[in-house]
DRENNUDO-451336 format. One record per residue (C-alpha): x, y, z; residue number from 1; residue in three letters; chain. Coordinates in nm, 3 decimals, always signed. Example, Ala and Ser with C-alpha at 12.3 -4.5 7.8 and 13.67 -1.06 7.14 Angstrom:
+---------+---------+---------+-----+------+-------+
|      px |      py |      pz |  nr | rest | kette |
+---------+---------+---------+-----+------+-------+
|  +1.230 |  -0.450 |  +0.780 |   1 |  ALA |     A |
|  +1.367 |  -0.106 |  +0.714 |   2 |  SER |     A |
+---------+---------+---------+-----+------+-------+
***
This chain:
+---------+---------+---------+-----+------+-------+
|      px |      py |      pz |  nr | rest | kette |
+---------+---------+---------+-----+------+-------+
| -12.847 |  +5.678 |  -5.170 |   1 |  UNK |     A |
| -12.824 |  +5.307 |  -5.180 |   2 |  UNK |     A |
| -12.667 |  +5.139 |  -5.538 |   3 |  UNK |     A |
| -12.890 |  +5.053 |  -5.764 |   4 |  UNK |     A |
| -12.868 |  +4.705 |  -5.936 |   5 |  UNK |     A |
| -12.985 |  +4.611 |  -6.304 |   6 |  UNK |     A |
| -12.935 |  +4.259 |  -6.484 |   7 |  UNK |     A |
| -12.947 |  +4.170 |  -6.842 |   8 |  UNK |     A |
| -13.223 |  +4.004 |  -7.010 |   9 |  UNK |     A |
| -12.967 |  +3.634 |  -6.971 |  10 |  UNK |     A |
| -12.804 |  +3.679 |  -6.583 |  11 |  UNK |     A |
| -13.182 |  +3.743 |  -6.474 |  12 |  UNK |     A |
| -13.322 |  +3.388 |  -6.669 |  13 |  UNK |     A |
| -13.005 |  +3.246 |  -6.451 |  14 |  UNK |     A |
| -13.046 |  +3.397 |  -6.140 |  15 |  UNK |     A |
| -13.442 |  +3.232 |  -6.167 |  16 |  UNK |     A |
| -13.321 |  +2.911 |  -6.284 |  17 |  UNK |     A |
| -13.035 |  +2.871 |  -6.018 |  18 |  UNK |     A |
| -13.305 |  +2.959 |  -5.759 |  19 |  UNK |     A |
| -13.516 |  +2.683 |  -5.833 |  20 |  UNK |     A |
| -13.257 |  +2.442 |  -5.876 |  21 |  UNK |     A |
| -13.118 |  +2.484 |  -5.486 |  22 |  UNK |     A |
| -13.478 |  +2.427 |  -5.410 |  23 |  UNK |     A |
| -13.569 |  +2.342 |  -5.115 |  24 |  UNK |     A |
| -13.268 |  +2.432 |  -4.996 |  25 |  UNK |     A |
| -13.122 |  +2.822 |  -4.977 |  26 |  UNK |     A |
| -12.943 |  +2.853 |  -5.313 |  27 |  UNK |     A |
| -12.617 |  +3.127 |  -5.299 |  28 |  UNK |     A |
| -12.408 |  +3.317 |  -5.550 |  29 |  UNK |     A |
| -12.236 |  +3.600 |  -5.700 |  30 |  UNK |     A |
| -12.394 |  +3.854 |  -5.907 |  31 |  UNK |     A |
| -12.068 |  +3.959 |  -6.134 |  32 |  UNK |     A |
| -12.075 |  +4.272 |  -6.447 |  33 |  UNK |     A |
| -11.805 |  +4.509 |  -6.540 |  34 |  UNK |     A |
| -11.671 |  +4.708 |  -6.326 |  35 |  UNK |     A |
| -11.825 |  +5.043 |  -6.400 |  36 |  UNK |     A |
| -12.049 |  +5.276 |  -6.170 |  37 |  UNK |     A |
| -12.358 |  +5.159 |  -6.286 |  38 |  UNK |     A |
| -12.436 |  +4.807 |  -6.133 |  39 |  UNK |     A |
| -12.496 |  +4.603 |  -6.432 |  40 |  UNK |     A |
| -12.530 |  +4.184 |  -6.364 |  41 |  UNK |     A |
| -12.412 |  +3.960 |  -6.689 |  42 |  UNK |     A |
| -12.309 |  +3.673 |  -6.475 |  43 |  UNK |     A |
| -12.485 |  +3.459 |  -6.262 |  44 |  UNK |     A |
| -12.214 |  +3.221 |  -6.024 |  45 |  UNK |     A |
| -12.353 |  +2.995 |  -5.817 |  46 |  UNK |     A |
| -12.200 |  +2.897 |  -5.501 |  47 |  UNK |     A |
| -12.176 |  +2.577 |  -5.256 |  48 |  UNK |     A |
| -12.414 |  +2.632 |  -4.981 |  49 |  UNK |     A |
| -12.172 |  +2.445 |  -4.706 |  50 |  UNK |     A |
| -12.403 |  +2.420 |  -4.460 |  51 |  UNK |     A |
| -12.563 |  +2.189 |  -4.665 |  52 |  UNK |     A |
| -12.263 |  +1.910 |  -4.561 |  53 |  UNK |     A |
| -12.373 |  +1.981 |  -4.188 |  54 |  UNK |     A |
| -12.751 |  +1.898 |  -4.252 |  55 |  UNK |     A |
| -12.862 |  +2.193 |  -4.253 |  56 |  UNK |     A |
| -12.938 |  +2.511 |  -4.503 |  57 |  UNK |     A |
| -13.315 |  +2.496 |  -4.515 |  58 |  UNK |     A |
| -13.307 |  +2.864 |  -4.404 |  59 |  UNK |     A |
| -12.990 |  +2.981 |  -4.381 |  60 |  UNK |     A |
| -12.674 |  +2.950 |  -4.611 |  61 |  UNK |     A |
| -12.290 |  +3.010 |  -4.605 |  62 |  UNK |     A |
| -12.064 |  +2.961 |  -4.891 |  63 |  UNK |     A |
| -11.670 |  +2.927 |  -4.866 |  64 |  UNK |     A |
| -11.442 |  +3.173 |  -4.820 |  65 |  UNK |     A |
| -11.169 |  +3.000 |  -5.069 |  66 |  UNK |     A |
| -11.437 |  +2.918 |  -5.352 |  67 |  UNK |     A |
| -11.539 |  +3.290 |  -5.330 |  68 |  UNK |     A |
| -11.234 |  +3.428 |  -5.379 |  69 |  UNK |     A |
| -11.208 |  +3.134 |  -5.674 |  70 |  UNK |     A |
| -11.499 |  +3.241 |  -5.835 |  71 |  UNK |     A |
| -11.379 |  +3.654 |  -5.750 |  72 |  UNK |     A |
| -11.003 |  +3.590 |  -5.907 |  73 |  UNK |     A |
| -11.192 |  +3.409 |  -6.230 |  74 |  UNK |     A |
| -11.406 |  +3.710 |  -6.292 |  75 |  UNK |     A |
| -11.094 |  +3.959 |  -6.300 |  76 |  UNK |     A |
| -10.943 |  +3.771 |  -6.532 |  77 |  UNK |     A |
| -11.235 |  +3.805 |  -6.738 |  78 |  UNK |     A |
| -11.244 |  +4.186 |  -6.657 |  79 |  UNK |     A |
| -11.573 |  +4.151 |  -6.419 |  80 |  UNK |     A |
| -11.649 |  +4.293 |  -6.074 |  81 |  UNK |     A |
| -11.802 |  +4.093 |  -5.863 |  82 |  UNK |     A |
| -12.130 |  +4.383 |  -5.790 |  83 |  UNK |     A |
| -12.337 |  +4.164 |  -5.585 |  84 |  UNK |     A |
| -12.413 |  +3.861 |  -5.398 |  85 |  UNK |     A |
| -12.772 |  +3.648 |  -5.420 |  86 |  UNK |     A |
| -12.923 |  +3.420 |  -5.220 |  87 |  UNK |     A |
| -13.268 |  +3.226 |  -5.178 |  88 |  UNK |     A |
| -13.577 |  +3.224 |  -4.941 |  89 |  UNK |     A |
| -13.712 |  +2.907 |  -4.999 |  90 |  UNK |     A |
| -14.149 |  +2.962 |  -4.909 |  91 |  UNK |     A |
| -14.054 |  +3.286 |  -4.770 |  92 |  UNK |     A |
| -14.039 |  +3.658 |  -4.937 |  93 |  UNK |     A |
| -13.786 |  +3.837 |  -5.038 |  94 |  UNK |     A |
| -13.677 |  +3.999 |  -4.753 |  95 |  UNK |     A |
| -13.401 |  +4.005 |  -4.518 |  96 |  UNK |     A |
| -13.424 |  +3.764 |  -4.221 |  97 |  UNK |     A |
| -13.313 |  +3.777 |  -3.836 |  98 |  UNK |     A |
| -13.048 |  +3.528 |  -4.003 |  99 |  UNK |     A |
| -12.953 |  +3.728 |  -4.257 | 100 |  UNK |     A |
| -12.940 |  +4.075 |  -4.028 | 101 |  UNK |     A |
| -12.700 |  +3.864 |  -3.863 | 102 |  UNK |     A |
| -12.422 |  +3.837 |  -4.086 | 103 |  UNK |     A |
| -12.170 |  +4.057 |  -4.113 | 104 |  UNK |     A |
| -12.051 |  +3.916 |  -4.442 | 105 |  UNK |     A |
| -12.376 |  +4.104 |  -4.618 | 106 |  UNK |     A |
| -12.265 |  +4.408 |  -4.555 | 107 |  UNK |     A |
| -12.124 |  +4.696 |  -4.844 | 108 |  UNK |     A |
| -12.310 |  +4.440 |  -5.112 | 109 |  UNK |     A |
| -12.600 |  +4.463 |  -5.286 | 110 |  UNK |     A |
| -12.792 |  +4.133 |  -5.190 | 111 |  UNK |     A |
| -13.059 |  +4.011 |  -5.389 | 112 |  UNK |     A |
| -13.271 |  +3.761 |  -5.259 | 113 |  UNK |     A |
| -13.492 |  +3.539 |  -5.464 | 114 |  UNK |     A |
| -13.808 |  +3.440 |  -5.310 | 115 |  UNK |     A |
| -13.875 |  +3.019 |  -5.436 | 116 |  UNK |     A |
| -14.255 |  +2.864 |  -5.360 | 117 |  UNK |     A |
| -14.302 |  +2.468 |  -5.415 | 118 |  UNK |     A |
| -13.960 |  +2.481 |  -5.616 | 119 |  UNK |     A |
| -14.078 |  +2.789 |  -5.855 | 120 |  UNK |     A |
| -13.934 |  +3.127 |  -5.815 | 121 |  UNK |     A |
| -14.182 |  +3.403 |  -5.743 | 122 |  UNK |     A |
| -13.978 |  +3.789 |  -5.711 | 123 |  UNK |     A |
| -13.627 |  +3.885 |  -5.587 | 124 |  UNK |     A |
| -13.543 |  +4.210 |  -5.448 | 125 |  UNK |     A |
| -13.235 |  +4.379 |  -5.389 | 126 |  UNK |     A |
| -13.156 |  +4.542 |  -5.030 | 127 |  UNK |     A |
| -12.797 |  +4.769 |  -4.927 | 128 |  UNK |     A |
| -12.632 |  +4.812 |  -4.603 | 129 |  UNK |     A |
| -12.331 |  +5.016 |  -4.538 | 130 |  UNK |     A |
| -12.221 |  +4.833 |  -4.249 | 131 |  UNK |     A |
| -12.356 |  +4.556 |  -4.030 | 132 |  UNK |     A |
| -12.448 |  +4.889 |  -3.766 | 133 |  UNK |     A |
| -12.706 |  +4.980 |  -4.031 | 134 |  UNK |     A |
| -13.085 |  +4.776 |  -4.153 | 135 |  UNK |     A |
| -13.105 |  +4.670 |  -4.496 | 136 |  UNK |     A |
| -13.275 |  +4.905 |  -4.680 | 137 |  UNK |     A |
| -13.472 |  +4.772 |  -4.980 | 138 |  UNK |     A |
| -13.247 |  +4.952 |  -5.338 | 139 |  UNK |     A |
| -13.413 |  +4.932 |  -5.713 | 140 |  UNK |     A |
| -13.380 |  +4.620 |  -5.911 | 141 |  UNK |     A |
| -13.407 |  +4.671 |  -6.281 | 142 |  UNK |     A |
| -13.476 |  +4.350 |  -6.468 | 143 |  UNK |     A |
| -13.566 |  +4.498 |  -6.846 | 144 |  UNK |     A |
| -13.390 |  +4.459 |  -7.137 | 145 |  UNK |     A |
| -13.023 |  +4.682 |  -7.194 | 146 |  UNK |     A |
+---------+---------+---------+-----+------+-------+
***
């Protein structure tokens, strides 16, 4: 059974905003909460799409090792997990693309991705794999109030 993922009332606002912001470019991140069983996202952290300095990230993204593990070493200092990792389709849905099957990287996280139309976020959806042998398979997002 894949994890399921909920974010408070605050981290989802974020997640939108951020979103629209890396519009029309893909947007990426880290979904961070405590670190319990239960998925819970308080944080939003956005992340440098690098591709962006080779002219490219229209449909694709890739942040950097070094400011993940940055952004991973804050958040345990501030007794958060990192229990996620988001990006954005900009004009395309939610859903996992030949790019994104690709990458090994997205593997053993829950990856939301936030669907962004003419600069104004439509839905996100969260999708699981256990291993880059495996499909994303689509897992429940929860976006109501705790």
């Amino acid at each position: 059974m894949p994890p399921t993922l909920q974010f408070t009332p605050d981290s989802w606002r974020t997640l939108q905003q951020q979103a629209e912001i890396a519009y029309p470019f893909e947007g990426c991140g880290l979904l961070l909460g405590p670190l319990a069983k239960e998925k819970v996202v308080t944080r939003v952290v956005t992340l440098k799409n690098i591709l962006r300095d080779e002219g490219r990230g229209r449909f694709d993204f890739s942040f950097s090792p070094q400011e993940f593990v940055q952004a991973q070493m804050a958040a345990e200092k501030e007794k958060l997990d990192v229990v996620g990792i988001y990006h954005t389709h900009p004009d395309h849905p939610p859903r996992p693309s030949k790019t994104d099957e690709g990458q090994p990287m997205l593997a053993g996280w829950i990856n939301v991705i936030a669907s962004v139309h003419g600069a104004k976020f439509k839905e996100a959806k969260a999708w699981w794999r256990e291993d880059d042998q495996n499909p994303f398979v689509e897992t429940t997002l929860q976006t109501s109030s705790i």
